[in-house]
C-alpha positions, 0 to 999 in steps of 0.5 A: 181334269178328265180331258188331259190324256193321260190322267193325272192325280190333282195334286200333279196339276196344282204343282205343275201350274205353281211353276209357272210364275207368269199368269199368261203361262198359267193361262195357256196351260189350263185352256190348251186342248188336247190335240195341241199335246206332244210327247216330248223327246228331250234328252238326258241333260235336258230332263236333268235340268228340268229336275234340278229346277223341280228340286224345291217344288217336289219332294225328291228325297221320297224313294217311293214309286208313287213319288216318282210318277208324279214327279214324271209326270209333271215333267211331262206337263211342264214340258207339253206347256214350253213347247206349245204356242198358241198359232195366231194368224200373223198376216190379218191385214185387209188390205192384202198384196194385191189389193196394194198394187192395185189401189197404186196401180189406180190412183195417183201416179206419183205414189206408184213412183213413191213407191216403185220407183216407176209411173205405172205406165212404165210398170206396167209395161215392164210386167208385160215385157217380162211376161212376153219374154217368158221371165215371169209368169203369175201364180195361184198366190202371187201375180207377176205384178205383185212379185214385181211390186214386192222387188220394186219395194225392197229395192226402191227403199231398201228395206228388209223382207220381213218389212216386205212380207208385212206390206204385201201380206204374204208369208217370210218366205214366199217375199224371199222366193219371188225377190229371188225369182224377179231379181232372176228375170231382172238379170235376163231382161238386163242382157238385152238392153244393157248394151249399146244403141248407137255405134256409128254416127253421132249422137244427137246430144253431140251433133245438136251443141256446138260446145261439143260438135265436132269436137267430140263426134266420135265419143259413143259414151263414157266411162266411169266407176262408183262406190256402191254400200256392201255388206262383206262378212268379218274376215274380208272387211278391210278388203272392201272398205273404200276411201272413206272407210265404208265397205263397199264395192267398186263398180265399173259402168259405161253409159251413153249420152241418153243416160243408159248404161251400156256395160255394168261390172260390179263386185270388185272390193272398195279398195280396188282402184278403177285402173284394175278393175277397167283392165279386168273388165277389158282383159277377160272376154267372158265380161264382153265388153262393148269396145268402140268401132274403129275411129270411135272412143269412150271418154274418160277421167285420168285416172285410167290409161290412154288407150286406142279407143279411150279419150282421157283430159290433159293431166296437170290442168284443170278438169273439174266443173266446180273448179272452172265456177269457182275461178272463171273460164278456161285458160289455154287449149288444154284446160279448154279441152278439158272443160269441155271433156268434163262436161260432156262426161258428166252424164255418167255422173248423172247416170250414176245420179240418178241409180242411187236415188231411185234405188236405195238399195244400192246406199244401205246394202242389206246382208245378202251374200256378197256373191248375190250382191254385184247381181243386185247392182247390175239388176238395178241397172237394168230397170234404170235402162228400162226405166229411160226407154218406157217413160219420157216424163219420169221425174228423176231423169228430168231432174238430172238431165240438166244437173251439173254433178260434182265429178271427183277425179281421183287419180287411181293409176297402177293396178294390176300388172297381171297378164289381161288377154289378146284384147289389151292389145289396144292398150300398148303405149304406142296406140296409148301415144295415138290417142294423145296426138288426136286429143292434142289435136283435137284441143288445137282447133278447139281454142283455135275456133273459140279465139277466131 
């Protein structure tokens, strides 16, 4: 009893200790050292609820002053006690953050890629990019691989920081700090290499099959949108819940046929068609869309407008891969065309492929504001772009270079009819009707070839 400060009597103590009913309580109360006692600042309601609960313990009907001291110091007891918790060491693990990444860094390759997303050596040179662009820079806690480990993680599994910050060892919000910081760096490095390579000329992946050379020699990529989860507070939910009733965003990309994205514009809400959203994204030049060089165009579905520098199918005709497996092959020069557009569009489809299954992120979108969320979307795209430049052999790319996704052609027509800016002024009807005579001559000599 004589290191408690200030003294009390005995009979205080054994009471203070009898209205803790839990022995771990009891415990804390008589093993807590001095140094750890506060003085407490609670309020009148609060010491007025403290005394209602003490009203079987302590005889409050006793007027004498002796009584109410040791009632109030009880008081103090009681509440030194609540607000104490012993300080455990949370993060004990031996294997700490760096450690981690260097025990993937050096063993097998495919548990980096399990883990990051990526083959150490594309990890490693995106750590070095982002140090030579000065986007990143180590630190005396945490080194620019470690930040970039801890990003990779929660955006390859989606999982939550609390789960990152146990993984890496690190403090709740220091995980928070270098997820922000990275994502930042992301975004930056993104707006070098989520552009176009090749503007002129014909791609190779066109000019080297004859099911689409020389139809198509003046396509320099395609364009789509995709559904991506969101997380949207209460009162702006039925705005972002899509055709199946999940929330999410809609998100307009451009990709060229070495399945790289070239333009990325997320955060529009699910319920948006994809003919709004590709007129906003071409109407406001702040977005800096990479329109087609004169001659060239992108391919797209039906359910965007003709437009002069836009190749969309015939409309009334078979489109689909799986509808031309499932009954046999084209009919006519229109759904002759059509196959062929829809095959070659497919990258997109693959691109997309390929995003969600390395980034889980993008499937089971945590609660980040919804502001910060078409950042995280755009970001992954990015690491997608550097991904396909830095590593030849990465799995998930072979995978789907030779896969025929489903292609769901919804048709979405109407949207805004808002005022979109000088640059819609290749979408007028008469531009919009010289993309159709080329497309109907493009289909002509196509099945003109194929019968010769």
């Amino acid at each position: 009893m004589s290191e408690l400060d200030p003294p009390i009597s005995s009979t205080t103590y054994l009471k203070a200790v009898q209205t803790f009913k839990e022995d771990w309580w009891r415990i804390v109360f008589a093993t807590m050292p001095p140094e750890h006692r506060v003085e407490c600042k609670g309020g009148g309601n609060f010491w007025a609820n403290i005394l209602m609960d003490l009203d079987n313990i302590l005889d409050t009907d006793s007027d004498s002053s002796d009584e109410e001291t040791e009632m109030r110091e009880m008081l103090d007891l009681i509440v030194i006690v609540m607000n104490y918790r012993p300080r455990e060491p949370q993060r004990t693990s031996i294997l700490t953050g760096a450690a981690y990444i260097n025990e993937q860094l050096e063993g097998n390759p495919a548990n980096c890629h399990d883990m990051f997303r990526m083959y150490k050596g594309a990890f490693r040179s995106l750590c070095a990019r982002l140090r030579e662009l000065n986007y990143a820079e180590d630190t005396k806690l945490v080194t620019v691989e470690e930040a970039v480990g801890i990003t990779l993680f929660i955006l390859g599994h989606g999982v939550g920081m609390r789960v990152a910050a146990d993984r890496f060892q690190h403090s709740l919000e220091t995980v928070q700090r270098k997820f922000r910081q990275t994502i930042r760096a992301f975004s930056k490095l993104g707006k070098h290499i989520i552009r176009p390579t090749q503007t002129i000329g014909v791609h190779p992946f066109v000019s080297n099959s004859s099911k689409y050379y020389p139809w198509f020699k003046h396509a320099i990529g395609t364009i789509d949108g995709t559904h991506i989860k969101a997380h949207a507070p209460t009162s702006r939910q039925t705005a972002f819940r899509g055709r199946k009733s999940i929330i999410t965003q809609n998100v307009m990309c451009c990709c060229d046929f070495d399945m790289k994205f070239t333009f990325v514009y997320a955060g529009w809400e699910g319920t948006a068609n994809d003919s709004r959203v590709f007129l906003n994204a071409l109407g406001n030049v702040k977005n800096k869309f990479p329109w087609a060089p004169e001659s060239h165009y992108y391919l797209m579905d039906s359910g965007y407008p003709q437009a002069k520098g836009f190749m969309r199918p015939f409309r009334g005709e078979r489109y689909h891969l799986e509808e031309f497996r499932a009954t046999g092959t084209p009919r006519g020069y229109k759904e002759l065309f059509n196959h062929r557009h829809s095959s070659l569009r497919n990258v997109i489809k693959r691109c997309f492929g390929v995003l969600k299954a390395r980034f889980k992120i993008l499937i089971v979108m945590a609660s980040y504001k919804t502001s910060k969320q078409p950042t995280i979307v755009t970001d992954c795209c990015a690491v997608h772009n550097f991904i396909r430049m830095a590593a030849d052999d990465d799995h998930l790319f072979t995978h789907w270079e030779n896969e025929d996704v489903r292609t769901d052609d919804y048709e979405s027509v109407g949207g805004s009819s808002s005022r979109h800016g000088r640059n819609l002024q290749n979408l007028s009807d008469s531009v919009g009707h010289e993309m159709a005579v080329l497309r109907e001559s493009i289909a002509q000599l196509m099945w003109q070839h194929r019968n010769d």
